[in-house]
Backbone as ProteinMPNN parsed JSONL, in Angstrom:
{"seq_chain_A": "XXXXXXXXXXXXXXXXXXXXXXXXXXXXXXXXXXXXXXXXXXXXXXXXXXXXXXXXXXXXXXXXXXXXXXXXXXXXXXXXXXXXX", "coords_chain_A": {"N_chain_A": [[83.608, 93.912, 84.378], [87.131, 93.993, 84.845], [89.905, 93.592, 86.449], [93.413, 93.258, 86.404], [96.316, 92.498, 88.272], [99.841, 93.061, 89.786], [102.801, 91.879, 91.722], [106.085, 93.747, 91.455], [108.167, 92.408, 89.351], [111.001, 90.051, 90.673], [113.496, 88.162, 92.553], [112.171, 85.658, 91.865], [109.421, 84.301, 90.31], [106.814, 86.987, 89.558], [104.19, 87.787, 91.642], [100.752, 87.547, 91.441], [97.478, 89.173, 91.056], [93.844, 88.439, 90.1], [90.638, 90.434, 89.579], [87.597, 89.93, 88.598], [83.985, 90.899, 87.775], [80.658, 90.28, 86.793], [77.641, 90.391, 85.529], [75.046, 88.222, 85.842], [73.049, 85.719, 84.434], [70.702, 86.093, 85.545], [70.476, 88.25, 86.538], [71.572, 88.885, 88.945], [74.838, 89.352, 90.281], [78.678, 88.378, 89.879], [81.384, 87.853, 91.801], [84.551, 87.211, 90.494], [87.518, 85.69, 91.819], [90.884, 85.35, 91.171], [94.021, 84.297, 92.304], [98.061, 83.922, 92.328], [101.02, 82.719, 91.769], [103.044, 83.414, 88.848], [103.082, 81.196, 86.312], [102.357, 79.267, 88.211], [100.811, 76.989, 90.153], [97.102, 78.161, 89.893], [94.861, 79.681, 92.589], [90.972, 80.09, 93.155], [88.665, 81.815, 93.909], [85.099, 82.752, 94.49], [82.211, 84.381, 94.618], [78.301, 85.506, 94.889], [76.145, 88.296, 94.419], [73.471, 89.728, 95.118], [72.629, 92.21, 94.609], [73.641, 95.427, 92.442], [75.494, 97.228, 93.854], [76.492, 96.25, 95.939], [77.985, 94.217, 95.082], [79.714, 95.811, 93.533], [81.356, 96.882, 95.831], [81.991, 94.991, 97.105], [84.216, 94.419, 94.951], [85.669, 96.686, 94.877], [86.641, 97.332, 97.583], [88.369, 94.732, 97.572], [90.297, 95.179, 95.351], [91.635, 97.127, 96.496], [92.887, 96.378, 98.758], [95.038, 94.682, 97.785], [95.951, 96.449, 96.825], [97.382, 97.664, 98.958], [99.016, 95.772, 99.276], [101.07, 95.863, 97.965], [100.886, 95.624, 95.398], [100.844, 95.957, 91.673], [97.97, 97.675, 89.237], [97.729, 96.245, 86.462], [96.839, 95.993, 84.114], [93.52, 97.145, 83.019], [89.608, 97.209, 82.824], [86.636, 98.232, 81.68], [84.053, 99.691, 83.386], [84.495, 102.645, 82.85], [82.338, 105.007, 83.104], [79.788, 106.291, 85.112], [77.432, 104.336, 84.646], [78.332, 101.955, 83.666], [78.436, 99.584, 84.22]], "CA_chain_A": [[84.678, 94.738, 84.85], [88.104, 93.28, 85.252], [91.251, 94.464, 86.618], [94.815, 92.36, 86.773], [97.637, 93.37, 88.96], [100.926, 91.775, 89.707], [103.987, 92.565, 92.018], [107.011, 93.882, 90.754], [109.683, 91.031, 89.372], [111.819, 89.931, 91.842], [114.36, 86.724, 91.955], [111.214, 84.79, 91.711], [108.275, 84.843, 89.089], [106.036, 87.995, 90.129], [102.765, 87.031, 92.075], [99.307, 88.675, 90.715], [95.433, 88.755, 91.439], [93.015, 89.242, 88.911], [88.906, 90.186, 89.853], [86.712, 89.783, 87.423], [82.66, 91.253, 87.877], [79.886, 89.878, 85.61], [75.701, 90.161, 85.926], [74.372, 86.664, 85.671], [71.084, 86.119, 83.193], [69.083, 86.312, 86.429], [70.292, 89.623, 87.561], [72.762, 88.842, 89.804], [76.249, 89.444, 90.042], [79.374, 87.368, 90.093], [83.132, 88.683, 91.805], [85.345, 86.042, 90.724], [89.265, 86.238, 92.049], [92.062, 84.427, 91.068], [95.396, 84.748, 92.112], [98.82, 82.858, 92.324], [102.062, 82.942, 91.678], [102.893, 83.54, 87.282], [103.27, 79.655, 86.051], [102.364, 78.308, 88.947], [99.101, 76.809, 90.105], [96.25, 79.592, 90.615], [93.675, 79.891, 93.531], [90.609, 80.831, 92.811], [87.11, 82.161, 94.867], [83.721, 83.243, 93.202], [81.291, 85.285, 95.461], [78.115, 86.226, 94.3], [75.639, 89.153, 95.292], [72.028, 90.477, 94.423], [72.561, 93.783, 94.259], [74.992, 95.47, 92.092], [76.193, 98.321, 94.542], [77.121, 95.366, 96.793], [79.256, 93.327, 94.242], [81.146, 96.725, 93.368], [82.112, 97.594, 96.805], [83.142, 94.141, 97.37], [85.195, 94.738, 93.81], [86.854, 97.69, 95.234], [87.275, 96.644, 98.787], [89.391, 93.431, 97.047], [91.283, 95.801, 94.485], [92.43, 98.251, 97.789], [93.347, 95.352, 99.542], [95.489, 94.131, 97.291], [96.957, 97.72, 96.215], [97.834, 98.298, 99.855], [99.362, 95.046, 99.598], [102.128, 96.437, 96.685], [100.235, 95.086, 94.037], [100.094, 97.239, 90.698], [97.387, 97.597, 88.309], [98.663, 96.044, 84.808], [95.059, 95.808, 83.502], [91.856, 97.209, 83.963], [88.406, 96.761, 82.088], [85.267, 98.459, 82.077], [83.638, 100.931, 84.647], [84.795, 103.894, 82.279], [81.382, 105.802, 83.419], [78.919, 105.341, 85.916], [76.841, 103.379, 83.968], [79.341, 101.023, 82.874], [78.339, 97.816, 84.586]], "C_chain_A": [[85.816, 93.807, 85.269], [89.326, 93.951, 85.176], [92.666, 93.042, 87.161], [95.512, 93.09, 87.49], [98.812, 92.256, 89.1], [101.726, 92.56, 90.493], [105.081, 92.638, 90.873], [107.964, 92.551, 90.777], [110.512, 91.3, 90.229], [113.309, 89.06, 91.548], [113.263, 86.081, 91.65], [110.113, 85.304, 90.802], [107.537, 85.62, 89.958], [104.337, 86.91, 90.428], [101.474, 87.834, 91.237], [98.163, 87.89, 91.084], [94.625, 89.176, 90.267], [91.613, 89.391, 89.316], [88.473, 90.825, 88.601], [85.01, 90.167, 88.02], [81.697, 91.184, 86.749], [78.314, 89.844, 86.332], [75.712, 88.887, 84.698], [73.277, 86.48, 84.386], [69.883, 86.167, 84.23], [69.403, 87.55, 87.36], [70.915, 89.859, 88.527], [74.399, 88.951, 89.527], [77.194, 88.82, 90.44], [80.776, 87.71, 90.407], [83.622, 87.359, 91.997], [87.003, 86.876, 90.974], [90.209, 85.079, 91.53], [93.67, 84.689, 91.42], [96.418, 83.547, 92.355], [100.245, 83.462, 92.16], [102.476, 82.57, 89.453], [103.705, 82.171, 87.111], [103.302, 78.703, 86.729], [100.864, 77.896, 89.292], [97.783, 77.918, 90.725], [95.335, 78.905, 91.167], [92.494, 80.73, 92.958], [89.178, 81.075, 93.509], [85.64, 82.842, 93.851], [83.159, 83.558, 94.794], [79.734, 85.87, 94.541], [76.822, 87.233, 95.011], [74.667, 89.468, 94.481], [72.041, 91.939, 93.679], [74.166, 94.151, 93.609], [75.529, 96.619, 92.938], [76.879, 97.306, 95.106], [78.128, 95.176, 96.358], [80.298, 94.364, 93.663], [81.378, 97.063, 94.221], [82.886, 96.306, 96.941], [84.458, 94.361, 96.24], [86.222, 95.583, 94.258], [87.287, 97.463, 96.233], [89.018, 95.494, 98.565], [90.324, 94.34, 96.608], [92.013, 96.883, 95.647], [92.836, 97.729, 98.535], [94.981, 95.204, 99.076], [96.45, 95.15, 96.824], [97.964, 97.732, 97.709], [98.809, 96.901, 100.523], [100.996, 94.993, 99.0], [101.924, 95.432, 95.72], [100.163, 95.777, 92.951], [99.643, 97.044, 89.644], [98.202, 97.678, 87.046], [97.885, 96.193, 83.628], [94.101, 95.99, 84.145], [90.853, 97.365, 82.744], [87.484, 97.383, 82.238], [85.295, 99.906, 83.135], [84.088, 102.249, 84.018], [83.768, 105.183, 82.585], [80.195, 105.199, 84.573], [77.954, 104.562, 85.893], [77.218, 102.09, 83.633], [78.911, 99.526, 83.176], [76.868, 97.981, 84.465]], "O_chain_A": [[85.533, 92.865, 86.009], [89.767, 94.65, 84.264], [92.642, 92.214, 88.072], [95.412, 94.316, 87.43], [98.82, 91.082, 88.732], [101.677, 93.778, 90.319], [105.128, 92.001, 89.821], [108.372, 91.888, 91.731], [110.835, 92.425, 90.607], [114.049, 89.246, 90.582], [113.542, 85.732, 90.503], [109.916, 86.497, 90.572], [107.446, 85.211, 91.115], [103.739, 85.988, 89.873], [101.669, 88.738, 90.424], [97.907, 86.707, 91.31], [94.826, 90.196, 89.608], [91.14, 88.266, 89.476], [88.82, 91.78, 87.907], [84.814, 89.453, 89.004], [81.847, 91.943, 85.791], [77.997, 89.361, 87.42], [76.076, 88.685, 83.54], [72.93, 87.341, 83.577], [68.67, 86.241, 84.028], [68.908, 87.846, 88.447], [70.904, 90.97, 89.058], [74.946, 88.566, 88.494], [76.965, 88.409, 91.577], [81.505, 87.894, 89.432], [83.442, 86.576, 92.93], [87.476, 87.95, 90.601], [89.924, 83.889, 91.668], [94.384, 85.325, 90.644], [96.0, 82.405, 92.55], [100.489, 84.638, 92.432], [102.109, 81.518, 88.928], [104.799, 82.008, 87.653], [103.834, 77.618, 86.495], [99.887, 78.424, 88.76], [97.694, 78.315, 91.887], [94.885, 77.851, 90.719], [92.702, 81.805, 92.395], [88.566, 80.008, 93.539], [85.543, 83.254, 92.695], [83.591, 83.083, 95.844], [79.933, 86.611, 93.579], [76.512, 86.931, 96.163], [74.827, 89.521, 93.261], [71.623, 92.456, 92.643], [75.27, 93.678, 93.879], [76.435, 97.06, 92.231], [78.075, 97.338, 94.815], [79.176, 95.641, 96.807], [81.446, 94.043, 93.352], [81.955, 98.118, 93.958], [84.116, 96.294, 96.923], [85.604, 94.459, 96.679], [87.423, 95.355, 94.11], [88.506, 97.294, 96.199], [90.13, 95.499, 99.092], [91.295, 94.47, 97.353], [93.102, 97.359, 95.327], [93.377, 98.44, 99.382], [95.939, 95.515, 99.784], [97.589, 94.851, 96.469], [99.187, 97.803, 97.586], [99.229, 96.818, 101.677], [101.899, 94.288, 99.45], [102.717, 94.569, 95.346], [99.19, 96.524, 93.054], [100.307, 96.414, 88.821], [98.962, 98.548, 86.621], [98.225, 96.45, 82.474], [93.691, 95.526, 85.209], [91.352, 97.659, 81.658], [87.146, 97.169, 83.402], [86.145, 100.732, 83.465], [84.044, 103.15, 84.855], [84.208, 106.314, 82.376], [79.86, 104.034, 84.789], [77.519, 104.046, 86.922], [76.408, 101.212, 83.336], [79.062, 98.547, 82.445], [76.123, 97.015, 84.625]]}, "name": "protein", "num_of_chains": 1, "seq": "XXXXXXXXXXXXXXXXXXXXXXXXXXXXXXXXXXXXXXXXXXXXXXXXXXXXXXXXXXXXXXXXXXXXXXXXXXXXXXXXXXXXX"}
């Protein structure tokens, strides 16, 4: 599952976050983040969690963070049903 966002252009290049959610080969799950400023050097965190209810609340927790931050979804990936991941 992966969703990009980005502020709106400004005078300055727009900022953006991207999380990314992946199961491991041992069953675990992986919320990586990256964000930065567009052509400049990106930050980036990895988290990872046993259970997958966990690793999608953290997923959404991050992505509502980040909305309520005036961030807006440019890209999103996956999760189309509740099966999806």
């Amino acid at each position: 599952m992966r969703i990009y966002m980005q502020t709106r252009p400004a005078a300055e290049a727009p900022r953006y976050y991207q999380l990314l959610l992946e199961q491991d080969l041992l069953g675990g799950w992986t919320l990586y983040r990256e964000w930065g400023q567009q052509g400049g050097r990106p930050s980036a965190k990895r988290e990872v969690y046993l259970e997958r209810d966990q690793a999608l609340a953290a997923f959404e927790r991050a992505r509502d963070v980040q909305l309520k931050r005036g961030f807006v979804v440019m890209f999103a990936q996956g999760a189309e049903g509740p099966h999806a991941l």
